[in-house]
C-alpha positions in Angstrom: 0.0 0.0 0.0 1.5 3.5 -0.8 1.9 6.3 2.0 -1.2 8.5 2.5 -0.5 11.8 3.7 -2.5 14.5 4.0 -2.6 17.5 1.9 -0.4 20.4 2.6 -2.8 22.8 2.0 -5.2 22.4 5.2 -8.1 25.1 6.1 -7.5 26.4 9.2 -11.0 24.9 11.3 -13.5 22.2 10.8 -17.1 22.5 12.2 -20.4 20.3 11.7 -23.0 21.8 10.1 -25.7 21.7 12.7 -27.9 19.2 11.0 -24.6 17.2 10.5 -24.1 17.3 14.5 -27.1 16.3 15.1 -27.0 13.2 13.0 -23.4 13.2 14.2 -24.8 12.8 18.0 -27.4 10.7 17.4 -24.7 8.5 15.5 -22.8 8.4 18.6 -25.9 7.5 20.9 -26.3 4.4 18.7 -23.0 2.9 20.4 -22.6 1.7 24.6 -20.8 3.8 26.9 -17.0 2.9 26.6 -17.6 2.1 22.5 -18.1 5.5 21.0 -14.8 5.0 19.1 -16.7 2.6 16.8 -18.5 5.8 15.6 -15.4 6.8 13.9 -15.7 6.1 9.6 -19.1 7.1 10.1 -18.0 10.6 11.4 -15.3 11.0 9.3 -17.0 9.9 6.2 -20.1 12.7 7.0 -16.8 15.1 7.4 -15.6 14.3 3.9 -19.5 14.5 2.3 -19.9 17.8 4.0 -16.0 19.6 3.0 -16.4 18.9 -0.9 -16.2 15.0 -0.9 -12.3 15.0 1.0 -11.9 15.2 4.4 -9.3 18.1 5.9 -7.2 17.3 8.9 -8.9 19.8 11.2 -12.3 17.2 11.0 -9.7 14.6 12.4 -9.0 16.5 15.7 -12.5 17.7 16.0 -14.0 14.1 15.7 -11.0 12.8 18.3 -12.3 15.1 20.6 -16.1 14.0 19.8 -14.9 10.6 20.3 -12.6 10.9 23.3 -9.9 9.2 20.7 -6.8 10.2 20.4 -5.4 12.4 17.4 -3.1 9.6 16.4 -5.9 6.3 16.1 -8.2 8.9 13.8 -5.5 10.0 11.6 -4.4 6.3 11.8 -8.0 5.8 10.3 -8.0 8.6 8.0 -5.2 7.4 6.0 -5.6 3.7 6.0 -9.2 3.5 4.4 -8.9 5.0 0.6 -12.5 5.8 1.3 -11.2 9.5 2.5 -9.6 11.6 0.1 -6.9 13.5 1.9 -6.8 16.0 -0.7 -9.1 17.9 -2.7 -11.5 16.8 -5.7 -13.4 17.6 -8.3 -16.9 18.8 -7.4 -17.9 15.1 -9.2 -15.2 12.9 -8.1 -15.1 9.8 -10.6 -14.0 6.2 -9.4 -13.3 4.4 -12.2 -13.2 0.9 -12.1 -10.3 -1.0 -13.6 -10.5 -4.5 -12.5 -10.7 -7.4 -14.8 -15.2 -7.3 -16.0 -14.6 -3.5 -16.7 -11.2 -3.5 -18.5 -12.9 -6.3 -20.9 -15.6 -4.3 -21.5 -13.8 -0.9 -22.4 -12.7 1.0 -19.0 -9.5 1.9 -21.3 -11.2 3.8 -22.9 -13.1 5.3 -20.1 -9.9 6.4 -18.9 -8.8 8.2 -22.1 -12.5 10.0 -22.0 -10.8 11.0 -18.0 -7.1 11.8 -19.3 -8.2 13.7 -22.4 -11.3 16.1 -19.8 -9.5 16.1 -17.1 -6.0 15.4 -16.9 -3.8 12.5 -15.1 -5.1 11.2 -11.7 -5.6 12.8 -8.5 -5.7 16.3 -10.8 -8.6 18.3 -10.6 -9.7 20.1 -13.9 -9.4 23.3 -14.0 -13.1 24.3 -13.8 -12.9 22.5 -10.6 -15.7 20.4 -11.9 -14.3 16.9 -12.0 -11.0 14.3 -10.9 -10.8 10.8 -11.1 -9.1 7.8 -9.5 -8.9 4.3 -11.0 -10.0 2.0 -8.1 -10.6 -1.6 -7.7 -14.0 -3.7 -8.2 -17.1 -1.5 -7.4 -19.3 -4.3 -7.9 -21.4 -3.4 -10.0 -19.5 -6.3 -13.2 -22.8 -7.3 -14.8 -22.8 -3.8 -16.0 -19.4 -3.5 -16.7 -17.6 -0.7 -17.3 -19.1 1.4 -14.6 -18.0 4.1 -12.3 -19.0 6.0 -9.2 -19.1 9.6 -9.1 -19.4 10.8 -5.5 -22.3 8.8 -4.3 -24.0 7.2 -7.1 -23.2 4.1 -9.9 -23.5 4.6 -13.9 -23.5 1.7 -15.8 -22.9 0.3 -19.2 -20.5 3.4 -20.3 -18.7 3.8 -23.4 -16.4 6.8 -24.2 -19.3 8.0 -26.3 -22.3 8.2 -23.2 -19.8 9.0 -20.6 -18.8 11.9 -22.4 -22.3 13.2 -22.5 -22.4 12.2 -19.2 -19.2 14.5 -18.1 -21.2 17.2 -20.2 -24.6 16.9 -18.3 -23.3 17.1 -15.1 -20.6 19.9 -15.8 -24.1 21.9 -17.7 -26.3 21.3 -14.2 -28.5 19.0 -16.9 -30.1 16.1 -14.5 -28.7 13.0 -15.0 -30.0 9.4 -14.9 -28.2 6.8 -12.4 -27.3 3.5 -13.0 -27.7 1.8 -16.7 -26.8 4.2 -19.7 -28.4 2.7 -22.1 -31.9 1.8 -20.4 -31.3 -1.7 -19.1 -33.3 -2.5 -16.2 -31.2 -3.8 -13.4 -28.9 -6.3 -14.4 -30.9 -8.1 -16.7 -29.5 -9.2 -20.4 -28.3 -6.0 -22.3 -31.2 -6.8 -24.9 -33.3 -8.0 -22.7 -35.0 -11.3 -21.0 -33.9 -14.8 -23.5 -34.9 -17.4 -20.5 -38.3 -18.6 -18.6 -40.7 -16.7 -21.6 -43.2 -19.8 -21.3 -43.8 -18.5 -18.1 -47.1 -17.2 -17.1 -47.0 -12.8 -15.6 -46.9 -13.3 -12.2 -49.4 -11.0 -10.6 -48.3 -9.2 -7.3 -49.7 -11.6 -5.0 -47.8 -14.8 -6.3 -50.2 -16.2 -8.4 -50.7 -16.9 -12.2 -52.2 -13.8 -13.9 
């Protein structure tokens, strides 16, 4: 595993939002008296959402002394899990996946669609819209290639729809999760080829 720093640009306070502390203390209340520590990649990951999507190192000593943890165990957390981005990114943050069902199914040139927007990894673009990071299985390979950007899966990319994609959310346009070309689920790209003999199933569970 490579060395996770954080950034060297840091601003200089963190504070929850007040609806964030809230859920914040009723995320703590959830956990005994003696475990609130296991509160702690919750906390840190509603730090992240709330500071652009990476998480700055001032939320790290505020959530130690939410936790009664010390500095040291949350940083130790902070940097471990590549879940929190230690430095800046793009207003849509793209995780690309590059494992094995995606690369067979064009994620290259997903990542030439990234590199040609946006520049090499871990760079944000210079409208500030976008960054990307090739990451491992997302789980999503029935769809393959996929990626997330910040909290939500599209599926069934090409460099063509992805683009458009990139261009909808840069415009403000709405944009439709998961499948990008209208497949429901993760049934057969052109649809059902099995079990037509059998009868529409009403609600209920029986024969329409």
């Amino acid at each position: 595993m490579s060395v996770r720093r954080l950034d060297p640009n840091q601003p200089e306070s963190f504070a929850f939002t007040p609806e964030n502390l809230e859920w914040a203390k009723k995320t703590i209340a959830k956990y005994p008296d003696g475990r609130q520590a296991s509160a702690v990649i919750p906390l840190l990951w509603q730090a992240q959402k709330q500071h652009d999507y990476w998480l700055p190192e001032p939320a790290i000593r505020v959530i130690a002394e939410m936790l009664d943890m010390s500095y040291i165990r949350v940083l130790e957390v902070a940097t471990f899990y590549t879940m929190f981005n230690l430095s800046p990114v793009g207003k849509h943050f793209i995780q690309l996946c590059g494992t094995t069902p995606c690369w067979l199914r064009g994620a290259d040139d997903l990542k030439e669609v990234c590199r040609k927007r946006i520049g090499e990894q871990s760079t944000v673009s210079t409208d500030g819209n976008f960054s990307w990071l090739e990451v491992e299985c997302l789980g999503a390979c029935a769809n393959a290639p996929m990626v997330q950007i910040n909290d939500d899966y599209y599926e069934d990319l090409s460099a063509e729809n992805f683009e458009k994609l990139l261009d909808d959310l840069a415009a403000g346009r709405d944009v439709s999760i998961g499948s990008q070309t209208g497949r429901r689920s993760s049934e057969p790209a052109g649809g059902a080829t099995t079990l037509q003999d059998v009868p529409h199933m009403s609600a209920e569970g029986e024969g329409a």
